[in-house]
C-alpha positions in Angstrom: 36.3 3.4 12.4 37.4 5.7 9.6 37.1 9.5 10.0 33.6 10.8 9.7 32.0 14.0 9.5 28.9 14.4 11.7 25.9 15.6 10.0 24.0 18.7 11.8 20.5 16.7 10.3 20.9 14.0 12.4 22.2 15.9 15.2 25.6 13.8 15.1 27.6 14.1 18.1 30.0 11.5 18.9 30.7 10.3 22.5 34.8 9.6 22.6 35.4 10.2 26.2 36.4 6.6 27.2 35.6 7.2 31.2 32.3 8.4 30.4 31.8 4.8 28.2 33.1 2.7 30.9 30.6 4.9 33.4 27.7 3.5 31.3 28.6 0.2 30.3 28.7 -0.1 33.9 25.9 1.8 34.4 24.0 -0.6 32.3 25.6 -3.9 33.0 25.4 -6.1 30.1 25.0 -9.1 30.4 26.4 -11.9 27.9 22.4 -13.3 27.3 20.6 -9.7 27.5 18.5 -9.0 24.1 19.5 -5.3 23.7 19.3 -2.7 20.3 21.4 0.1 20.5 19.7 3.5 18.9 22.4 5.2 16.8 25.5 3.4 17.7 27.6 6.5 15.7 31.1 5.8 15.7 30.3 2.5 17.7 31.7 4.2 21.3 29.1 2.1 23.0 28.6 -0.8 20.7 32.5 -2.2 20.6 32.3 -2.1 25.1 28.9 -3.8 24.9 30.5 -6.8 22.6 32.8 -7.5 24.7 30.2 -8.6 27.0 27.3 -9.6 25.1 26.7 -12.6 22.7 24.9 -10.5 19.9 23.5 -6.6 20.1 20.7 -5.3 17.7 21.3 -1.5 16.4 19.5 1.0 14.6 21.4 3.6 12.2 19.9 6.3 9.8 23.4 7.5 8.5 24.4 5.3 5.3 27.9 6.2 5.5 27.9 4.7 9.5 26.0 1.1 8.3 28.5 0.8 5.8 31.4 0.8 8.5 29.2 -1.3 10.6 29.6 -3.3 8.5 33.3 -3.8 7.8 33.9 -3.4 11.6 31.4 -6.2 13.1 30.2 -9.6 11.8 26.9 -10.6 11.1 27.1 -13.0 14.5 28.1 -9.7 16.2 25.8 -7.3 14.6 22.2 -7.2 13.7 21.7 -4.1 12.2 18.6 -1.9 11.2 18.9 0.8 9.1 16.7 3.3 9.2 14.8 6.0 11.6 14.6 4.7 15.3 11.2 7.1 15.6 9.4 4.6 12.9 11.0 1.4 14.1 8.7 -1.4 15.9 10.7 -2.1 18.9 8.2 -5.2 19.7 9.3 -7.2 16.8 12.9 -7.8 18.7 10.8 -9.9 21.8 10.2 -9.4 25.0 12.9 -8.3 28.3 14.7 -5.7 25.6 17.1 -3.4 27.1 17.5 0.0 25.1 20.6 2.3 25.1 21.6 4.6 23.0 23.1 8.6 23.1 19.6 9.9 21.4 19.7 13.0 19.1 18.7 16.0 21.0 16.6 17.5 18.4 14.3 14.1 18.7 14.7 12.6 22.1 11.8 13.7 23.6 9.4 12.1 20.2 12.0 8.7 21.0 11.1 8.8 24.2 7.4 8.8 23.9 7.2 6.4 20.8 9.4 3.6 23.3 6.8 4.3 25.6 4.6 2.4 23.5 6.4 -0.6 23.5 7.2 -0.9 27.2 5.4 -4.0 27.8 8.4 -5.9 25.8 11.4 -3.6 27.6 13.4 -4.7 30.8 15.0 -1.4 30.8 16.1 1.8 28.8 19.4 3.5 29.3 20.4 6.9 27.2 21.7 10.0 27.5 20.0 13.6 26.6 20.6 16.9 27.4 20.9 17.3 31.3 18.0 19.5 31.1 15.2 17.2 29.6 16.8 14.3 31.9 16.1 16.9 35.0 12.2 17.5 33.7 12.1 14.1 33.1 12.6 12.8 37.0 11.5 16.2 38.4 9.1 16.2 41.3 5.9 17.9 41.9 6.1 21.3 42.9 9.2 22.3 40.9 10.3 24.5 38.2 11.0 21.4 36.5 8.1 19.3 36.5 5.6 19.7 33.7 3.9 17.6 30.6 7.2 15.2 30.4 7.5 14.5 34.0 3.9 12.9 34.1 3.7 11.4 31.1 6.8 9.5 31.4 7.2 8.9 35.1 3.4 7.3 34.8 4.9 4.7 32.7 8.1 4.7 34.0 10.5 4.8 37.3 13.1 6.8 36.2 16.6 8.2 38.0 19.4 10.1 36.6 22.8 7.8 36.5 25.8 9.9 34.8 26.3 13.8 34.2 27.9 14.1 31.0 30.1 17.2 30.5 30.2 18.7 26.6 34.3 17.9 26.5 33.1 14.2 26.1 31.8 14.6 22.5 32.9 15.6 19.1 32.1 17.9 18.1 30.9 19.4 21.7 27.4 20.4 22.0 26.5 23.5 23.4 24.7 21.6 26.2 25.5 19.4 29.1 24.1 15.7 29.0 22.9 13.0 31.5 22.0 9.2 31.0 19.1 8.2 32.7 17.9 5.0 33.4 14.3 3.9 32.5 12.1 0.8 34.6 8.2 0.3 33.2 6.3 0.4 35.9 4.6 -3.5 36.2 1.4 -2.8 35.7 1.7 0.8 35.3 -1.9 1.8 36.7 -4.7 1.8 34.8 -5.8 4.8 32.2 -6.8 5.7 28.8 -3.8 7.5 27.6 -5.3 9.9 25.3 -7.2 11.2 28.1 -4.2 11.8 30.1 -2.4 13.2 27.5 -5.5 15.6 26.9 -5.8 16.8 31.1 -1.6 16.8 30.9 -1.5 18.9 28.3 -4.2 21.1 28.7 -3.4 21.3 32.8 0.3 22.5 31.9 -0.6 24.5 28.8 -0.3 27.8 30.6 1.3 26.4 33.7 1.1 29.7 35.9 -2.4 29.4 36.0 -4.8 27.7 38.6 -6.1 24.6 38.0 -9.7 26.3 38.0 -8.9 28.1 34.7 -6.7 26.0 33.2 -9.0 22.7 33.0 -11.9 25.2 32.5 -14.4 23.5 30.2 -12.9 19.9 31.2 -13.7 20.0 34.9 -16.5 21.9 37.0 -16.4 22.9 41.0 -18.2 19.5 41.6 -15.7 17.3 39.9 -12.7 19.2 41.4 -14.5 18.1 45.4 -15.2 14.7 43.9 -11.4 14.3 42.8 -10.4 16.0 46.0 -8.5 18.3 43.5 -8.0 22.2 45.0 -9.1 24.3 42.3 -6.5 27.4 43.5 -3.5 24.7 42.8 -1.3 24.7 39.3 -0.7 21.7 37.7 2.8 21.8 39.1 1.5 21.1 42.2 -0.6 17.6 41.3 1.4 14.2 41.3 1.5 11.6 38.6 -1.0 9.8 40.7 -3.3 13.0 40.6 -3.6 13.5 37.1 -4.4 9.6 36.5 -7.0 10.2 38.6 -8.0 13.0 37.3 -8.3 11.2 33.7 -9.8 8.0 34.7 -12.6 10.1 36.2 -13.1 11.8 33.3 -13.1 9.1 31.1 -15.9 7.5 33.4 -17.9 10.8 32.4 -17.8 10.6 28.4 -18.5 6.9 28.5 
């Protein structure tokens, strides 16, 4: 691919370290059969490794300058692409058993990552790299600095583990931060709950996360829901598991109906 000059607005930084790609790819293990989109394929680090093992990949691209090299570089029979914003694109409409990758932009991951959510019903897997410090909150566990809003909301949908640290030196230009890929597994079935209820207790449980559960949920739960959840009061949200807080919002969802 020709020279290109990454654009700050789409947070453009290009992977180019070629252990790191062969660390993924085999991370990921494509297979030649596997229905997989690629969200921002940049300089097409990922996407020429991936053809060598698959029949045909799907991508998404916002950058007009990129699809046009896309273009001259892979064939139609190679290439489906999609250009456009990955946040507004229907990942159902490519079937079921979709495998997503992609290096995600860090000033939108954590928006990606929720509007993917939606569609897990039709993915097999998801495989991308963020900054190392969202891919820590992400699979952080109860009772950790880490763990908060993201950890609960995702790990409720999803089985996560971190796969590859990512040093700065592997990108151009090098970010300030330090990456991770971490894979993604929906849960089948992921247990039952009404998701904006979840989101509400989430949000409102970690909202001012060094207080007790007692104040922080005041107004949404009383002493006598607390005992019938089997909730202490005294704890922080940091303290309840994923299981907890579905609890938690299937109960009150019980209550408004």
């Amino acid at each position: 691919m020709t020279k290109h000059i990454p654009r700050r607005r789409f947070g453009q930084n290009f992977l180019v370290d070629d252990a790191v790609i062969a660390g993924i790819i085999a991370a990921i293990s494509p297979q030649p059969n596997d229905l997989i989109v690629e969200i921002g394929p940049g300089l097409g680090a990922l996407t020429g490794p991936l053809l060598a093992s698959v029949k045909h990949l799907h991508v998404i691209e916002i950058d007009r300058d990129i699809v046009a090299q896309l273009k001259q570089d892979f064939s139609p029979q190679q290439l489906t692409i999609y250009e456009g914003d990955a946040l507004k694109f229907d990942f159902a409409t490519l079937g079921s058993d979709l495998r997503v990758i992609g290096n995600l932009p860090y000033n939108i991951s954590t928006p990606i990552l929720f509007h993917l959510a939606q569609s897990s019903p039709h993915l097999r897997d998801i495989h991308v790299m963020l900054q190392k410090e969202v891919v820590e909150r992400m699979v952080a566990l109860p009772s950790t600095s880490e763990y908060g809003r993201l950890s609960v909301m995702l790990q409720h949908q999803f089985a996560m583990e971190k796969v590859l640290d990512v040093p700065a030196e592997a990108f151009r230009p090098a970010p300030k931060v330090e990456s991770a890929v971490v894979r993604m597994l929906p849960r089948r079935p992921e247990p039952a709950c009404d998701a904006a209820v979840l989101a509400h207790v989430v949000a409102k449980a970690f909202g001012q996360r060094r207080k007790t559960l007692r104040n922080a949920l005041k107004g949404v739960f009383d002493a006598a829901d607390f005992a019938a959840l089997g909730i202490d009061p005294g704890a922080r949200a940091e303290n309840l598991a994923v299981a907890d807080f579905v609890r938690a919002a299937n109960y009150l969802a019980g209550k408004q109906r």
